[in-house]
N, C-alpha and C positions, 0 to 999 in steps of 0.2 A: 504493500500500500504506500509507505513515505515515498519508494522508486516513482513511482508511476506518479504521481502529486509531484515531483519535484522535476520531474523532465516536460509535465504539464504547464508548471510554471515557466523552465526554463522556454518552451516553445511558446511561449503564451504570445509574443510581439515579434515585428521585422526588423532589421536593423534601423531602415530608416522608420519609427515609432520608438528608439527606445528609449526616449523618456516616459513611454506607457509599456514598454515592454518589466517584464518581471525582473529580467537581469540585462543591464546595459551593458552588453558582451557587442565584442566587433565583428561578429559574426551573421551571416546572412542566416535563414530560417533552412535553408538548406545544408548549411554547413554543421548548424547544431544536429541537423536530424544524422546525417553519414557521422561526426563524433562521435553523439550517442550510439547509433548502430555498431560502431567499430568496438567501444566497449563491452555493449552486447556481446558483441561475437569474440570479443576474446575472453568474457565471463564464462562465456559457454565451456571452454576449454578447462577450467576448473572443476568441473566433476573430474579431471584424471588425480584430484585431490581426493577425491574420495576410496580410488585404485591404491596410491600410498596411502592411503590409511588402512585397507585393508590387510595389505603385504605386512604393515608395522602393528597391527594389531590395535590401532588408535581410534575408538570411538570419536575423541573432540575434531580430527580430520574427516570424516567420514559426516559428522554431521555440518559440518564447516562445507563442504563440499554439494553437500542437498540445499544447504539455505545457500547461499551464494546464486544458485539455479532460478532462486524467485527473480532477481536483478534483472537478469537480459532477458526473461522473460517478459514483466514488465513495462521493460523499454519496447522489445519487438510488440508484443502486443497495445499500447498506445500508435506509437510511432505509423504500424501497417494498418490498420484500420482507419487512420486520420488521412494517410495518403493514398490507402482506395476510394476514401468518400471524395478528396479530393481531385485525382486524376477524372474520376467519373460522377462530376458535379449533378448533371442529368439522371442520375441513376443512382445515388449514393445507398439507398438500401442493399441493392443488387452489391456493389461492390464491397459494403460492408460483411454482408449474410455470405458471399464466396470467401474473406478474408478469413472468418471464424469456422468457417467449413474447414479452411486450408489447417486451422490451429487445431481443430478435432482431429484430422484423417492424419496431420504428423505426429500428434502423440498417441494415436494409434500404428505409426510408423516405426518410429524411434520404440515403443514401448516393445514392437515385435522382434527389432533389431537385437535391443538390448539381452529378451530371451533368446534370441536364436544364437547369439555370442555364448552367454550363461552356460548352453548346452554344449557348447564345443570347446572355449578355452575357460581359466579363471576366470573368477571374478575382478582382481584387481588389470586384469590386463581387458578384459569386456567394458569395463566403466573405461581404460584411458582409449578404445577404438572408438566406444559410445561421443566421447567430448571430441577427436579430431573431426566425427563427423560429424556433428553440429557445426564445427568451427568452419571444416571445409562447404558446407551447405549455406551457412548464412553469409560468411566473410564475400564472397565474389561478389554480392549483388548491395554491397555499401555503395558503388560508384554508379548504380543506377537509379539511388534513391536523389529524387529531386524534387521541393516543393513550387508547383504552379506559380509564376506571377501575376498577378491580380490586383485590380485596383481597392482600396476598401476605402469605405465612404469616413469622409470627417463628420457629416454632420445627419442626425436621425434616427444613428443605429443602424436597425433594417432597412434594407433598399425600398424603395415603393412596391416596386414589383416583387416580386422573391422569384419568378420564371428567370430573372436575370442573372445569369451561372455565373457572371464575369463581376460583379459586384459582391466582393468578401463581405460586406458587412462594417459596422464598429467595431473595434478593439476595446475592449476591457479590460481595465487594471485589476490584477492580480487582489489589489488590496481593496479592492471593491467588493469584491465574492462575497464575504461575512455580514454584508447591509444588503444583500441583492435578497428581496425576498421568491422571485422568483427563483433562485441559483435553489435554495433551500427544500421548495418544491421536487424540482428537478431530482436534489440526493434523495428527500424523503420514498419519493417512487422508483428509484432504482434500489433503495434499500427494503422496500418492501418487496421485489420480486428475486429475493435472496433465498429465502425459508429449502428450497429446494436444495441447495448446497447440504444438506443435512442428511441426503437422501443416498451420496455417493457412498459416504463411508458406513450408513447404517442399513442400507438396504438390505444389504445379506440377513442382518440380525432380527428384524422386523420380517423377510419373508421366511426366516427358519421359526416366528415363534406361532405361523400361523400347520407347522409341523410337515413343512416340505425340507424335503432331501435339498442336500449341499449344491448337489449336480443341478436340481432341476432351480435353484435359486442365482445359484452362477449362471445360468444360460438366460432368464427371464431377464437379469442386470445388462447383459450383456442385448440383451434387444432391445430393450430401453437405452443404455447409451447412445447405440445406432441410431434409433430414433430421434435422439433430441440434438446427435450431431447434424444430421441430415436434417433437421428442421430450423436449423441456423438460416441456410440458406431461402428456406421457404419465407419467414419473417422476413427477411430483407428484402425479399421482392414485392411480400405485400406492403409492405411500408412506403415501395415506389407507387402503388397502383390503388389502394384505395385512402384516398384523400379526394373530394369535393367540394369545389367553390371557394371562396376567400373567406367560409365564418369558423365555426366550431371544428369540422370536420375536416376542413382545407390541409390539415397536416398530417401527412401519413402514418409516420414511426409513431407521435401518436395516438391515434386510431387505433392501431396494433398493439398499440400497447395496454389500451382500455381493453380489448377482448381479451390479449392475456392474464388480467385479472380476472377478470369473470371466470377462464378456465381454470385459472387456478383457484377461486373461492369453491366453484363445485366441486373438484377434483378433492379437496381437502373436506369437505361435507359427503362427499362418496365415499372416502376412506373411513371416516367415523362408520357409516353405516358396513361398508365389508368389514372392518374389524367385529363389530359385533354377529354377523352373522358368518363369520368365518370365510371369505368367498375371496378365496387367493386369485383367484384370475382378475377379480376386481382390482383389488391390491394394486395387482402390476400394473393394470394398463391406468388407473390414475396415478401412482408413481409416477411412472413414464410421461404422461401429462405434466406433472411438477416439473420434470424434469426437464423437460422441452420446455415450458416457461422460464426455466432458470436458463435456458440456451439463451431462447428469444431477448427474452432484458437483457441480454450479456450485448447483443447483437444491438437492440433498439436505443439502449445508454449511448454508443458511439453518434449513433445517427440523430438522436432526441438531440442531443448538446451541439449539433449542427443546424438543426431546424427553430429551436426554440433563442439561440443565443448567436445566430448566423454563422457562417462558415469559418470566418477568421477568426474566433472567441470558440473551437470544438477543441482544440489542443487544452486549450487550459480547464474547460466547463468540463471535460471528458474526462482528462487527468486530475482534476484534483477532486471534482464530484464523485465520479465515477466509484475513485480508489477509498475514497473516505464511506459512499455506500457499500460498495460491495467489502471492504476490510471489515468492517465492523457488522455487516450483516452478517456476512460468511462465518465470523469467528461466535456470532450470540448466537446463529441458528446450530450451529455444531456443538458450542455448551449446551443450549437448551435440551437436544434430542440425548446429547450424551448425559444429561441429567434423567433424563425420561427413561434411556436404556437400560440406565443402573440404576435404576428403579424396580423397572419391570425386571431385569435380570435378577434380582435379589429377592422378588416374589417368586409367585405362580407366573412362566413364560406364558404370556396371552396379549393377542393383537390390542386386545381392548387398553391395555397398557400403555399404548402409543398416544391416545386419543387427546389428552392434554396439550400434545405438541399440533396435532392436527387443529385445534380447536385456536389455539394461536397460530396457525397458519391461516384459516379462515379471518381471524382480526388481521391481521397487517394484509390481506390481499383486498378488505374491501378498505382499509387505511390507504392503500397504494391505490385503488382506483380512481378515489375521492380528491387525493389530492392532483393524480392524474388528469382529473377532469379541470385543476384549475390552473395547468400549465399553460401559459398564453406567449406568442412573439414577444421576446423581449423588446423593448424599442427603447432606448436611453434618453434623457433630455437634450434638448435638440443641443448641438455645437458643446455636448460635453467635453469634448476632446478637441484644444486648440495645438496646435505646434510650435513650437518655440519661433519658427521662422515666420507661420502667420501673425503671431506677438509682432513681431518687430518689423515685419510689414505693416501693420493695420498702424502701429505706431507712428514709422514714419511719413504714409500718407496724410494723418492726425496731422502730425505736426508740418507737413507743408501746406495743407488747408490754413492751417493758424497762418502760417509766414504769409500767402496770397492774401489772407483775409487782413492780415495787417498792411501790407503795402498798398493791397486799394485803401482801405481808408485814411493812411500818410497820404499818397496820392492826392486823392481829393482833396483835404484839407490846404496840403501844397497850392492846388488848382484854386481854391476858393481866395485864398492870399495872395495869389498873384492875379486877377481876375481885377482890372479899374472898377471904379464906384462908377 
């Protein structure tokens, strides 16, 4: 979470805005993103820290080696989502829902890699193959990252039109976020379509207490994650397609994003009911539901903080909302259920044990709808943002008006004294 919040900030402005950019760095918005990337891609290469740790027997390298892995994650994941919505201004759900498609289907990639290494050499020599090829896979394609140039408006915020791709929008100061009450709207409904994240590490344990086999519980996870990778992509298309007219409805991601509440508030009212009647096929397939809305908002966050705060305010509205919702969602929704577990675990095992957590799942998805429904186009007070050079423009026209305004009336005055009786 602090990664992603602070490469948000550092992306937040251009060079030429940085007296509204977050950090007055001499660097163009392009040059920050290939840095960041580069660092990415040589963090990656640190899981072969995890390799020496095993050979040495060192737990504190081994764990040094996994949290490290969070860093160029959430670089590449900021960074590649902000520059698909932007390469493909016309289409940004599209190009966001294939960007988190691509982050599903590689760690299902890499996750297979990793076992198919496992089963042939060590472990410590499988984790240092696992980090070259990360490294060799993301390092090439630094020098093809490049952010669009684009005009963005000084004064109004949002453009008139919003059909106009070529208009970025207002820039927003970083130290503005914490007074924006929209901004706060925007985390409160990315943080309520969190609750799902609960569902990865405890599903096994919730579908063995409904008294299914290991087998048949790992294969039903395993068709639900399918599902809700491949449904990345579907969100992001609908978020380009249904939006109509300039009122309520006129913005796509959120549109999409009000029915992923609704599925998620029944899908969590459906579970309360198969937990008491025992009905594990129910189980799965509204899990699976949860679980695809935990994709979707993952997908709709990048695009939302594009549509509601315009295109040149998504790096920073993305990265620092985003990671402040989903950090903090992600880590209450995993205490909560992990509370509910060992609960039910220390009882009598029975679905109906879960239903606590279910029950606040339903509160925070109609909490996320409601406030859902009061996200509106950001638009700033008009000429928020002057520039230091229109300062001292507007200045010294000011003051040659005065200097003309004062020489006609010397002038005259002259003329009136020299003027016979």
């Amino acid at each position: 979470m602090p990664v992603m919040l602070l490469v948000g900030v550092v992306l937040s402005g251009e060079e030429e805005n940085t007296r509204y950019a977050a950090l007055p760095m001499r660097f163009s918005k392009t040059q920050k993103i290939r840095i960041a990337s580069a660092i990415g891609s040589l963090l990656f290469g640190t899981i072969g820290l995890g390799g020496i740790g095993v050979s040495m027997g060192s737990k504190s390298l081994m764990i040094i080696a996994v949290t490290l892995q969070g860093i160029p994650f959430a670089i590449y994941y900021l960074i590649s989502l902000e520059l698909l919505a932007a390469w493909s201004p016309a289409r940004p759900g599209l190009a966001v829902g294939l960007g988190n498609l691509a982050y599903g289907l590689g760690t299902i990639a890499f996750s297979g890699l990793f076992e198919y290494l496992l089963e042939r050499v060590k472990c410590s020599t499988a984790l240092f193959i696992t980090g070259i090829a990360l490294v060799f896979f993301s390092a090439p394609s630094i020098a093809l990252l490049s952010w669009p140039c684009k005009k963005c408006s000084t004064q109004g915020g949002f453009p008139e039109s919003y059909a106009d791709v070529d208009d970025e929008g207002e820039l927003i100061s970083w130290r503005k976020l914490p007074f924006l009450i929209p901004f706060w709207h925007y985390v409160l409904a990315i943080f309520a379509g969190q609750t799902g994240y609960a569902f990865i590490p405890y599903f096994f344990n919730i579908g063995r207490s409904f008294g299914m086999s290991s087998t048949t519980v790992i294969r039903s996870y395993q068709i639900a994650i399918t599902c809700s990778t491949v449904f990345r992509l579907l969100v992001g298309v609908l978020s380009d397609c249904l939006k109509w007219g300039n009122g309520f409805f006129s913005i796509g991601s959120k549109n999409v994003t009000l029915l992923l509440f609704i599925m998620q508030s029944f899908s969590y009212i459906a579970l309360i009911s198969f937990s008491q009647t025992l009905n594990y096929d129910g189980f799965v397939f509204s899990a699976s539901v949860i679980l695809m809305v935990f994709a979707g908002v993952a997908v709709e966050s990048a695009v939302l903080a594009r549509d509601i705060f315009s295109p040149s305010n998504s790096s920073l509205i993305f990265g620092v909302g985003a990671s402040i919702a989903m950090g903090i969602g992600e880590v209450m929704s995993g205490k909560i259920m992990a509370a509910v577990d060992l609960s039910a675990r220390s009882a009598e095992l029975s679905p109906e044990k879960y239903n606590m957590f279910y029950v606040i799942g339903v509160v925070l998805s109609i909490q996320g709808f409601l406030v859902c429904i009061m996200l509106r186009r950001y638009k700033a007070p008009r000429r928020s943002i002057v520039t230091y050079s229109e300062t001292v423009l507007n200045g010294v026209t000011a003051l040659k008006a005065d200097e003309a305004s004062s020489l006609s009336t010397l002038y005259g005055a002259v003329q009136r004294e020299e003027t016979p009786l």
